[in-house]
C-alpha positions in Angstrom: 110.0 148.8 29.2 109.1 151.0 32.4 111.2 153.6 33.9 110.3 155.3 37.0 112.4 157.3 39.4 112.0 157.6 43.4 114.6 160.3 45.3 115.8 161.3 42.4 116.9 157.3 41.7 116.2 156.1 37.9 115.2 152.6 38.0 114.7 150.6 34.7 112.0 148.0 34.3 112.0 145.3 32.2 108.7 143.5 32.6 106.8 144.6 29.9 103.3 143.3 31.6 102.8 145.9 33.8 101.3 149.2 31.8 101.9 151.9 34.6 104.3 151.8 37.6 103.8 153.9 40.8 106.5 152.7 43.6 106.3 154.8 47.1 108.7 152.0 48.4 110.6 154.0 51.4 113.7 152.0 52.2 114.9 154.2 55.1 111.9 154.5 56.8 110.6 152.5 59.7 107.8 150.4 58.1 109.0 147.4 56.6 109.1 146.4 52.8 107.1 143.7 52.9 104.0 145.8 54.5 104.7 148.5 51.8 104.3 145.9 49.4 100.9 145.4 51.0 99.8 148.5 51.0 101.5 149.8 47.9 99.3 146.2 46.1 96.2 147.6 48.1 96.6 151.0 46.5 96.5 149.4 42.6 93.2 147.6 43.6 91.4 150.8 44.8 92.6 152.3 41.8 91.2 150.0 39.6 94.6 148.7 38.2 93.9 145.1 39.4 90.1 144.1 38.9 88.2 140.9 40.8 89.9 138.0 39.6 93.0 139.6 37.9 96.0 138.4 38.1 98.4 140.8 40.7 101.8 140.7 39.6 104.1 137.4 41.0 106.8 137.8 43.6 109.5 137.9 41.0 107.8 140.2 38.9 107.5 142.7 42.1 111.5 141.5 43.6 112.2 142.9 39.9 110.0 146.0 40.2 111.4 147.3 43.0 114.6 146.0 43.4 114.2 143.6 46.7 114.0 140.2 47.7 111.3 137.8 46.2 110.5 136.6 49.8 109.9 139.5 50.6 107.7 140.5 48.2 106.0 137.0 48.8 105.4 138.2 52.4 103.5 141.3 51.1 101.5 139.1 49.0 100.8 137.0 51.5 100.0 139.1 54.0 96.9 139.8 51.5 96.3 136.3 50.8 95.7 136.1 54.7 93.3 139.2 54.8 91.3 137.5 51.4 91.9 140.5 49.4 94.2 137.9 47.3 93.6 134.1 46.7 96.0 131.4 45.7 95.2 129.8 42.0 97.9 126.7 42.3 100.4 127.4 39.9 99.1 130.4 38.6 99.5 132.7 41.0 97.5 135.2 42.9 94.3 136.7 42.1 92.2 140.0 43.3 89.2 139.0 45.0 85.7 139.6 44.4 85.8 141.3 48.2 89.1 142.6 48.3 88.2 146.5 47.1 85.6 146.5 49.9 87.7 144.9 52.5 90.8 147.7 51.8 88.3 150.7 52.0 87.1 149.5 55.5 91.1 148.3 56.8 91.8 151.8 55.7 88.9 153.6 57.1 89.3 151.8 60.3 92.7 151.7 61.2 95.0 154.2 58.8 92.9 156.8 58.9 91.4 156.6 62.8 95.2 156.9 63.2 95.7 159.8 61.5 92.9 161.6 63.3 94.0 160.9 66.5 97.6 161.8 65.8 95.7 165.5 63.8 93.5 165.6 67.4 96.3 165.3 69.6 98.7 167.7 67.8 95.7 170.2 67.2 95.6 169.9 71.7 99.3 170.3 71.9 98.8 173.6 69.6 95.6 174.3 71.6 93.3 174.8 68.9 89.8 174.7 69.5 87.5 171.5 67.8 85.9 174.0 65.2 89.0 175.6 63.8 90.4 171.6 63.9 87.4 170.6 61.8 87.6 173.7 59.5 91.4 172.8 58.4 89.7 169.7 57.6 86.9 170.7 55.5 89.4 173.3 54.0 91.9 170.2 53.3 89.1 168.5 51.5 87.9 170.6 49.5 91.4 171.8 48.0 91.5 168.0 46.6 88.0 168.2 45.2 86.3 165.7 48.1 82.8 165.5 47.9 
């Protein structure tokens, strides 16, 4: 059994398979369910928590999880079937692949966080900072959290 809370909500879990639960699941927010599904499946495979060819956890098992809809968790997991960070073993389910850790470091270093620099650039320009005192907030950032 797995309990986990999120704004201050207890949820109890009853699947038993799944050794350490970490939901960021924002239902009022803007980005749908399905894509944090995605992402929130993308994050457990960077941290190790699903391995090349391990089994990710079935769309009931995550409609359970997180209290939603088992199509829409299938859409999440689809969604990585399509990118081939998961394949399709028929009736078994979906598996990590052996590219899939890889393939979510560059998605993420391409897209999320060119993003997030942009949006840091433009708002540093707004506050009119100067490019060195920019890039020292970021160094500072980085090395609060240990970066190398």
């Amino acid at each position: 059994m797995h309990f986990f809370t999120h704004r201050n909500i207890l949820h109890y879990n009853t699947n038993a398979l799944y050794k350490e639960v970490s939901p960021i699941l924002n239902v009022d927010g803007t980005k749908p369910i399905y894509i944090q599904i995605a992402e929130w499946l993308e994050t457990e495979i960077l941290s190790d928590r699903f391995a090349t060819d391990e089994k990710v956890l079935s769309q009931y098992q995550l409609a359970e999880m997180f209290n939603i809809n088992p199509a829409t968790a299938a859409k999440g997991l689809n969604i990585l079937a399509d990118e081939n960070i998961l394949y399709k073993k028929r009736g078994l389910g979906m598996f990590v692949t052996n590219t899939a850790k890889e393939s979510i470091l560059n998605k993420r270093k391409n897209q999320t966080l060119k993003g997030l620099v942009q949006e840091i650039v433009v708002e540093g320009s707004r506050l009119q900072m100067e490019e060195d005192e920019l890039i020292e907030m970021i160094r500072h950032a980085f090395r609060e959290i240990g970066g190398k």
